[in-house]
matplotlib code that plots the C-alpha trace (Angstrom):
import matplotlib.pyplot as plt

x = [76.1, 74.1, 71.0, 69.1, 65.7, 62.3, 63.8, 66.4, 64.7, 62.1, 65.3, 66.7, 63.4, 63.7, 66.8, 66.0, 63.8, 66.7, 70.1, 71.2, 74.8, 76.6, 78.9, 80.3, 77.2, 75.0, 72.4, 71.6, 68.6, 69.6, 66.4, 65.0, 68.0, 68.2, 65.2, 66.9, 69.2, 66.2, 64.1, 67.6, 67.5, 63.8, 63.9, 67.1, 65.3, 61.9, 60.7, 61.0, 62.6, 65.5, 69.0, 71.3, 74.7, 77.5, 80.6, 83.3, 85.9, 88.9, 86.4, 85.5, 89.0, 90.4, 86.9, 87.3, 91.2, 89.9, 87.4, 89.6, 91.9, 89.1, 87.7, 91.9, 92.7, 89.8, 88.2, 85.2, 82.5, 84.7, 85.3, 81.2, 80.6, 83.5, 81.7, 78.0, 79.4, 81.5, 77.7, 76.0, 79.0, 78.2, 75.0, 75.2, 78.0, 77.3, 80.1, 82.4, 86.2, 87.2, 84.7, 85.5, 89.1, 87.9, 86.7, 89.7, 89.4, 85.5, 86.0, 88.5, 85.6, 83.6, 85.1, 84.8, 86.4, 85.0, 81.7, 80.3, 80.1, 80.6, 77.3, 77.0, 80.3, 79.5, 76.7, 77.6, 80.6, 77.9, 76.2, 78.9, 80.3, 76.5, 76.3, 78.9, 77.9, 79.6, 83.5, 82.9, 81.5, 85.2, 87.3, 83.9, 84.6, 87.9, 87.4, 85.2, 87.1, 90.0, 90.3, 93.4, 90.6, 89.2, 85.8, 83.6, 85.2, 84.5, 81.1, 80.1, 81.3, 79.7, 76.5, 77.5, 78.1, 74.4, 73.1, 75.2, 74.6, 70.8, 71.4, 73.5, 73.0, 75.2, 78.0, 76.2, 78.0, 81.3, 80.2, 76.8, 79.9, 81.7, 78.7, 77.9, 81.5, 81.2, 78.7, 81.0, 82.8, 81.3, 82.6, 80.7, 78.0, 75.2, 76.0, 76.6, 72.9, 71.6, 73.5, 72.0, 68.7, 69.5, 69.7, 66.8, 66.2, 69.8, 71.6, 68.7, 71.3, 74.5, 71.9, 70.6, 74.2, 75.3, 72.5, 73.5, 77.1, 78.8, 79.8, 76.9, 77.7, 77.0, 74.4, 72.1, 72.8, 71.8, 68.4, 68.0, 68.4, 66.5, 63.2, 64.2, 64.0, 60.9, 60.7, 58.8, 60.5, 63.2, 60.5, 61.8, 65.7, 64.3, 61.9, 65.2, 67.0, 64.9, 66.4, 70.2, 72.2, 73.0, 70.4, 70.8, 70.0, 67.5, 66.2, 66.8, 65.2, 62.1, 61.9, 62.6, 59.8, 57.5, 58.5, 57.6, 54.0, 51.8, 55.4, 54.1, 51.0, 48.6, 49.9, 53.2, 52.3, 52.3, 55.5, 57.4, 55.4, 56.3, 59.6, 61.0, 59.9, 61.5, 64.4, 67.0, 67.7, 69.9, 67.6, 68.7, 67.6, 64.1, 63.7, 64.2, 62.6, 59.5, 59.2, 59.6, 57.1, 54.5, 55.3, 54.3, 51.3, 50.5, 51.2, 49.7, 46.9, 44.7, 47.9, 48.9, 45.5, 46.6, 49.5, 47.2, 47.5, 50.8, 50.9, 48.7, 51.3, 54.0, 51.6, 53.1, 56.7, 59.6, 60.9, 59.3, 60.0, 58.7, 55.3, 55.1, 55.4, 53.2, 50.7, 51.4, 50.9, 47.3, 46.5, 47.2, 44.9, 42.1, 38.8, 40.5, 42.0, 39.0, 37.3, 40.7, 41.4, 38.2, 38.5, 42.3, 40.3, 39.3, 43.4, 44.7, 47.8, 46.5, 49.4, 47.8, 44.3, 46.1, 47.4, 44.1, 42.0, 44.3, 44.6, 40.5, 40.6, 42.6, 41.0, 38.0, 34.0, 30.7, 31.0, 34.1, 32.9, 31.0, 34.0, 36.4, 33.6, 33.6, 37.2, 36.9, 35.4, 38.8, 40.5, 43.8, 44.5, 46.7, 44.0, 41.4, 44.0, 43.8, 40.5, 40.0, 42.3, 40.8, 37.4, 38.9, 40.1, 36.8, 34.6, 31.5, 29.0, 28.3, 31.3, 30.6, 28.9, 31.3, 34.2, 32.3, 32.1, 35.8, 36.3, 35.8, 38.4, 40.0, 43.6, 44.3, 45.8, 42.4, 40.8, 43.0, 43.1, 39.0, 39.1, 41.7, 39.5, 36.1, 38.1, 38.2, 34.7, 34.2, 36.9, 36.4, 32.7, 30.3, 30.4, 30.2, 31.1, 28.2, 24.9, 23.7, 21.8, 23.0, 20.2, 19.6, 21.6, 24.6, 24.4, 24.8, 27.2, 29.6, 28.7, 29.8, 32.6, 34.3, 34.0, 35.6, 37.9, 39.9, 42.3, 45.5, 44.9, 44.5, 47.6, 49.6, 48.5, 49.3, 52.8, 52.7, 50.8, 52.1, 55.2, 53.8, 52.5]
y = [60.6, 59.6, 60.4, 61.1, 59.7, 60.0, 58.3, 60.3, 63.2, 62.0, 61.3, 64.9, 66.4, 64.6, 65.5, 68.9, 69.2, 67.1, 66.2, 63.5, 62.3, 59.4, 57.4, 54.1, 51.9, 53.9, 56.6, 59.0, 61.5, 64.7, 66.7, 65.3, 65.9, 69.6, 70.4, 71.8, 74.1, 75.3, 75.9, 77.8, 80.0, 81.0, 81.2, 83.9, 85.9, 85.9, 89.3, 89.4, 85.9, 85.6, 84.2, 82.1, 84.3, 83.6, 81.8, 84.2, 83.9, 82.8, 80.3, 79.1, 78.6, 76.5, 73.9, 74.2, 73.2, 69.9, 69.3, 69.4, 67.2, 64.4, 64.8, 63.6, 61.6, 60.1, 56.7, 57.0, 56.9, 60.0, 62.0, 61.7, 63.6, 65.5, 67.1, 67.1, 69.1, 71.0, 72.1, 73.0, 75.6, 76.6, 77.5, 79.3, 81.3, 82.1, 83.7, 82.7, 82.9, 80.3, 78.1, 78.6, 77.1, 73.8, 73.8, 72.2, 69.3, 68.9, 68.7, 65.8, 64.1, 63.7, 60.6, 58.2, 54.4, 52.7, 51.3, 51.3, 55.0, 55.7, 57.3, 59.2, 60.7, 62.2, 63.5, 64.7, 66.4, 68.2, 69.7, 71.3, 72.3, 73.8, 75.3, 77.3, 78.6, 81.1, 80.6, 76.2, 77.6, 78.3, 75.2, 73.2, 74.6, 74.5, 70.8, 69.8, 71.5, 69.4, 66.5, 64.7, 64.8, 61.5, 60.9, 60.6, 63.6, 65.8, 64.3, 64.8, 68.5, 69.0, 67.7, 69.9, 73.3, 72.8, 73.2, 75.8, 78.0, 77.6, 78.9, 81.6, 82.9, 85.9, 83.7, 81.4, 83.5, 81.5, 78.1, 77.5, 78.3, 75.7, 73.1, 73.7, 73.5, 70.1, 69.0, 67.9, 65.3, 62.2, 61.5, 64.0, 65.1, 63.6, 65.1, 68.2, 68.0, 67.2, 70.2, 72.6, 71.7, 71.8, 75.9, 76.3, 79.8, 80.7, 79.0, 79.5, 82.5, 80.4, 77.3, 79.7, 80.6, 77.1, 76.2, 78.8, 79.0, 75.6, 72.5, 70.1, 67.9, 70.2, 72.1, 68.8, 68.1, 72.1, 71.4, 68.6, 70.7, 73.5, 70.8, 69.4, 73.0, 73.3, 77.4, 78.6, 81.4, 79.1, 78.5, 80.3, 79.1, 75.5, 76.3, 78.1, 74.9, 72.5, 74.3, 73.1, 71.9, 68.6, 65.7, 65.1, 68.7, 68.7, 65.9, 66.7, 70.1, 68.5, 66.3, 68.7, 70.9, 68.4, 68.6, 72.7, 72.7, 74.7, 74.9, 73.0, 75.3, 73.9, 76.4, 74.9, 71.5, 70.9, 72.3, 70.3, 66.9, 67.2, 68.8, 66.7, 63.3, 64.4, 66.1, 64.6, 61.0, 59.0, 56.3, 56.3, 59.9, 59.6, 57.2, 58.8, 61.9, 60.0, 57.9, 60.9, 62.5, 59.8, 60.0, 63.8, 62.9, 60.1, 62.9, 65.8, 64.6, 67.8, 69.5, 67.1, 67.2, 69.2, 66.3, 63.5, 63.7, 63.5, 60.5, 58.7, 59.4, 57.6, 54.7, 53.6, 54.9, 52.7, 52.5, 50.2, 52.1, 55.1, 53.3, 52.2, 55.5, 56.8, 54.3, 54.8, 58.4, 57.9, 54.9, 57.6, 60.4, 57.9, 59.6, 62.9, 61.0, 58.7, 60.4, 60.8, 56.7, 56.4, 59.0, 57.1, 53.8, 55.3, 55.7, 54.2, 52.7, 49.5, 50.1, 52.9, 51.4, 48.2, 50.4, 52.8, 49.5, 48.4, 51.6, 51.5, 48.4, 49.5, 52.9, 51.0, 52.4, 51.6, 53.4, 52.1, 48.1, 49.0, 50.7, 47.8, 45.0, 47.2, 46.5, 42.8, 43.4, 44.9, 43.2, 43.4, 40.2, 42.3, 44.6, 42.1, 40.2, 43.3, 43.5, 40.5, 41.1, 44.6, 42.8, 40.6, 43.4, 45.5, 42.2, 44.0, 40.9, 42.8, 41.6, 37.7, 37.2, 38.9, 37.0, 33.6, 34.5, 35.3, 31.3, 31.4, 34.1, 33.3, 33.5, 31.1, 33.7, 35.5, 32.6, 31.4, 35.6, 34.9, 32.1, 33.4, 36.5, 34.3, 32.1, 35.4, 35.8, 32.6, 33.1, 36.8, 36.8, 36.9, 40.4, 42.0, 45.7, 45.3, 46.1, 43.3, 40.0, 37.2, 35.3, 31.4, 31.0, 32.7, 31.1, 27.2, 28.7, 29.8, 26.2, 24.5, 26.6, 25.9, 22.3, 22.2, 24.8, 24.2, 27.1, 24.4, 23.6, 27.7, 28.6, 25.9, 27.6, 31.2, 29.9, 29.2, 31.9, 35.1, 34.8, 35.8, 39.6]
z = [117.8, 120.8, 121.4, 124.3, 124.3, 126.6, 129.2, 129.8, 129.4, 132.5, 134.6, 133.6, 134.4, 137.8, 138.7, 137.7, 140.6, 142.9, 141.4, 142.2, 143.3, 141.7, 143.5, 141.6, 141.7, 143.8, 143.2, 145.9, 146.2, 147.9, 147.9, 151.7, 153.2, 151.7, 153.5, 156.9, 154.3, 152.3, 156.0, 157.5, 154.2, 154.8, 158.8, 158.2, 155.5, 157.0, 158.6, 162.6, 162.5, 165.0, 163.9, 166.5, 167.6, 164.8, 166.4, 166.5, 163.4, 165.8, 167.1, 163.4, 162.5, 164.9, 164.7, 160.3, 161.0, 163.5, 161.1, 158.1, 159.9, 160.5, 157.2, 155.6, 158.3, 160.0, 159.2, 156.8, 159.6, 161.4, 157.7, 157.2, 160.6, 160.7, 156.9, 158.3, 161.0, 158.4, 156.8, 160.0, 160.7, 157.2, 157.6, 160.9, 159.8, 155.9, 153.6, 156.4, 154.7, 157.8, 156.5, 152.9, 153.6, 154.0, 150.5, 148.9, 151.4, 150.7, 146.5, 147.5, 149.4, 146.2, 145.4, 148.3, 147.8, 150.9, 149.4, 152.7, 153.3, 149.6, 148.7, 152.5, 152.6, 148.8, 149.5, 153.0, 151.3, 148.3, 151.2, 152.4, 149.7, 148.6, 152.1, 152.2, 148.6, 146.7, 147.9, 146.3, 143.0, 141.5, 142.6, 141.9, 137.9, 138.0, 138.8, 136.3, 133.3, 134.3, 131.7, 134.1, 137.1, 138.5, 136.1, 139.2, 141.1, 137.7, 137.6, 140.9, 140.9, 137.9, 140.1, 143.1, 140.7, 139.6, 143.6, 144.2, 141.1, 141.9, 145.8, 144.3, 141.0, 141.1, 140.4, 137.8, 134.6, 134.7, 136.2, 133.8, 131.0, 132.3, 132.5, 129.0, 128.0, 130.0, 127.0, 124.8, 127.3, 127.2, 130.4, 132.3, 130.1, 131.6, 135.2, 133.1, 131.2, 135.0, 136.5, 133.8, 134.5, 138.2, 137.1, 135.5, 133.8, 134.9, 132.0, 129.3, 127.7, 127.9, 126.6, 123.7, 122.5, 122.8, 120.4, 117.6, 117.8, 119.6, 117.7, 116.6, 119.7, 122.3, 119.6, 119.8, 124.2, 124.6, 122.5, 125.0, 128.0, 127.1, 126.8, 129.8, 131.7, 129.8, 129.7, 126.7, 126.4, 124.9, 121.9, 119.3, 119.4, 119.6, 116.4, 115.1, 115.3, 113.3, 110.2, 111.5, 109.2, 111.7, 111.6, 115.1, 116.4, 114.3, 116.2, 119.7, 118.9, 117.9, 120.8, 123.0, 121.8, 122.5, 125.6, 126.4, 127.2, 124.1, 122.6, 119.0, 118.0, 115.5, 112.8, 112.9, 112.8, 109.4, 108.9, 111.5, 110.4, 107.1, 107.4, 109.7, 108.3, 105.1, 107.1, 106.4, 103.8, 106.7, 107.2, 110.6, 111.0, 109.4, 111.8, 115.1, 114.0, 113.1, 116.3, 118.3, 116.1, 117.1, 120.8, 120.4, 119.4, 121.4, 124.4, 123.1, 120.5, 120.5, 119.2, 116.6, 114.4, 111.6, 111.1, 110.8, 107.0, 107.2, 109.3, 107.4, 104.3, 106.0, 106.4, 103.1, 103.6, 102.3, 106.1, 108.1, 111.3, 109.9, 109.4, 112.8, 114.0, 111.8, 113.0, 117.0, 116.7, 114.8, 117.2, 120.1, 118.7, 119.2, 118.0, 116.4, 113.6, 112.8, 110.1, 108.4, 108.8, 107.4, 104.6, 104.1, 103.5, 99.9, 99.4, 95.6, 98.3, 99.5, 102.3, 103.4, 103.3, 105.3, 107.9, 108.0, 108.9, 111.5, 113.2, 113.3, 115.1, 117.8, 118.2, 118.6, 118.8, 117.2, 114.4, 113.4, 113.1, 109.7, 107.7, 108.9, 107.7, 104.3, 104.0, 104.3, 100.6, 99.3, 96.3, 97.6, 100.2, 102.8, 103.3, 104.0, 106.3, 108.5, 108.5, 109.8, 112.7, 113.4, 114.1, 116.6, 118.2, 118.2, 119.5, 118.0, 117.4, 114.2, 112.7, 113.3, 109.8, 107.9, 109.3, 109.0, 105.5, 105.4, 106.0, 102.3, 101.2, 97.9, 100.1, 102.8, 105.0, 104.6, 106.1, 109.1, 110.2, 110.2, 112.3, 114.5, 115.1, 115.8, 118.4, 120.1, 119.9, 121.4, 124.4, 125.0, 124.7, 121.7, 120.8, 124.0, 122.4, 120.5, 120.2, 117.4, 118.3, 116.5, 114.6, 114.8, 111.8, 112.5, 116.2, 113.9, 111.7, 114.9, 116.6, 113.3, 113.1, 116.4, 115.7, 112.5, 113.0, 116.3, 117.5, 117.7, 114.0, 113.1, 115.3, 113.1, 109.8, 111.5, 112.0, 108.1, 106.4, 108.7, 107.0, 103.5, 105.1]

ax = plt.figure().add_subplot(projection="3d")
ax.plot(x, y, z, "-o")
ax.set_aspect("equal")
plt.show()
């Protein structure tokens, strides 16, 4: 089932704020040119504020049938006037029925061949159809719950219906329906997903029943939605979900939680760590649930503290993804999960200690150089590999000696990781994260070093030796 990651739920929380109209190969952002509609709106409803004489209806008709007639007849230059003028009658004369006639005629507009004036006669045609409101809504769902449509016409109704439920929400019951309905077409889910959060608030109860009671498809697309929107009042049923019986809901529930600001409390934490890295035995699964695990963190670290243990359990997890995202999210808590690395560095699992010492290394500070120097004494080879690296990441001057004597490691990997991490010194800097001097000695030692040791001859032994990690 696909899955609908960070980046689409950035794009879905940007289009929540503007949707946006998609025409063949273009994009288009309507929110600027909504402005004048959103600025009518307020200048009718504001106190004392003086509205321009409404044309009368007989009046209305005959310019909706000329305008009709240019919109079905007229080149495309002509048809994207003809409906520009079509909005500005809507908005003088609001909940007019002449101007509602011309409806039919607009939803045909929403798919526009002429590549030229494709993505202006769309979007000229959505304004109209927005403006005039509540009389579009119906034929706009009607449209998009026909499977024999035109893709991009459903799609771009689907877009459309999410304006024009959030100008009038008294009719939002059976069109926020339809759009969740929609969730379950591949073909138009994505407008749909855009469209909902287009809503906002409105379609949290027809999102919240989705999420109980709809098949897993659109069960796992509502989860996403409802993070997208971001309400917390959507908390619980989110929560609610991590204990579905489908993987993937599971998953999108989680992610989307980490979306709802304060939505993961520290109380909970343990339980949704553990739970969900355990939450299912599809590889695949375990996977995405972890990796959007770490990203929580990485975003949010002050919230994820209580789950650094849990983290640091996966360090040795027979999935190698799973470790990685294990070690991003404790790389991304920085400082709050240092005293647990360094308690994890005592660990019987020399993968854990391996992973502990690297995550050190990039975390980085003062305090860390001396635990990751004490791990270049461990008896297991890996360990001491990443030790070595972690100190030519840290570029503490501290851990020059130590690595110098690494040149002497019982395993050849050992050794060419040492040198590797001293060239740094030498290119990067002697040490300038830290506070020691180097003596005489260890000054000769470096000099003899860099003669003996050139970095073309260690990158050729790299080449060899990685492959054995």
């Amino acid at each position: 089932m696909a899955q609908l990651g960070l980046s689409t739920k950035k794009a879905l929380v940007a289009l929540g704020a503007a949707s946006a109209m998609t025409f063949g190969a273009f994009r288009f952002q309507p929110e600027a040119a909504h402005i004048s509609v959103v600025a009518t709106a307020m200048a009718q409803k504001a106190p004392g504020s003086q509205q321009a004489p409404q044309t009368p209806p007989q009046d209305i008709g005959k310019k909706v049938e000329e305008l009709e007639k240019r919109i079905e007849t007229g080149r495309p230059g002509e048809r994207y006037k003809a409906m520009k003028e079509l909005r500005s009658l809507a908005e003088e004369n609001p909940r007019s029925p002449e101007v509602a006639a011309a409806v039919p005629s607009l939803i045909q507009r929403l798919v526009e061949r002429q590549w030229n004036y494709g993505r202006h006669s769309v979007k000229a045609a959505s304004d109209a159809l927005v403006a005039i409101g509540e009389p579009s809504i119906p034929h706009l769902t009607k449209v998009l719950l026909d499977k024999g449509r035109d893709e991009e016409l459903r799609s771009n109704a689907a877009l459309a219906l999410g304006t024009a439920i959030e100008r009038n929400p008294e009719q939002k019951d059976e069109a926020i329906s339809a759009l969740v309905e929609a969730l379950a077409d591949e073909r138009v889910r994505s407008s749909a997903m855009k469209a909902l959060v287009k809503t906002g608030r409105h379609a949290l109860p027809a999102l919240g029943r989705a999420l109980k009671y709809a098949g897993p498809e659109v069960r796992a697309h509502a989860a996403t939605v409802l993070g997208a929107i971001g309400e917390k009042s959507s908390i619980p049923a989110l929560k609610g979900a991590l204990g579905d019986e489908d993987a993937s809901v599971k998953s999108n529930a989680l992610e989307a939680l980490g979306w709802i600001k304060d939505a993961v409390e520290v109380s909970n934490l343990v339980y949704i760590s553990k739970g969900t890295i355990s939450i299912t035995q599809e590889p695949d699964e375990r996977k995405k649930a972890a990796l959007k695990l770490g990203k929580m963190a990485k975003r949010n670290p002050g919230k994820m503290v209580a789950a650094i243990p849990y983290f640091i359990e996966a360090l040795e997890d027979a999935e190698l993804a799973i470790q990685d995202a294990a070690f991003t999210a404790l790389v991304g808590m920085g400082e709050l999960a240092v005293q647990r690395l360094t308690s994890a560095m005592d660990s019987d699992s020399a993968q854990v200690r391996r992973g502990a010492v690297s995550a050190l290394g990039y975390i980085g500070g003062s305090e860390v150089t001396p635990i990751v120097i004490r791990a270049l004494e461990d008896p297991v080879p890996d360990v001491r590999w990443a030790a070595a690296s972690s100190l030519g990441e840290l570029q503490d001057a501290r851990g020059i000696p130590p690595l110098l004597k690494a040149l002497k490691d019982r395993e050849e990997f050992v050794q060419h990781k040492a040198a590797e991490a001293l060239h740094r010194f030498i290119n990067e800097g002697l040490g300038f994260n830290g506070d020691a001097v180097l003596d005489n000695k260890t000054l000769e030692q470096l000099k003899a070093f860099q003669a003996s040791y050139p970095m073309k001859r260690i990158r050729r032994n790299i080449l060899k030796t990685d492959d054995k990690l």
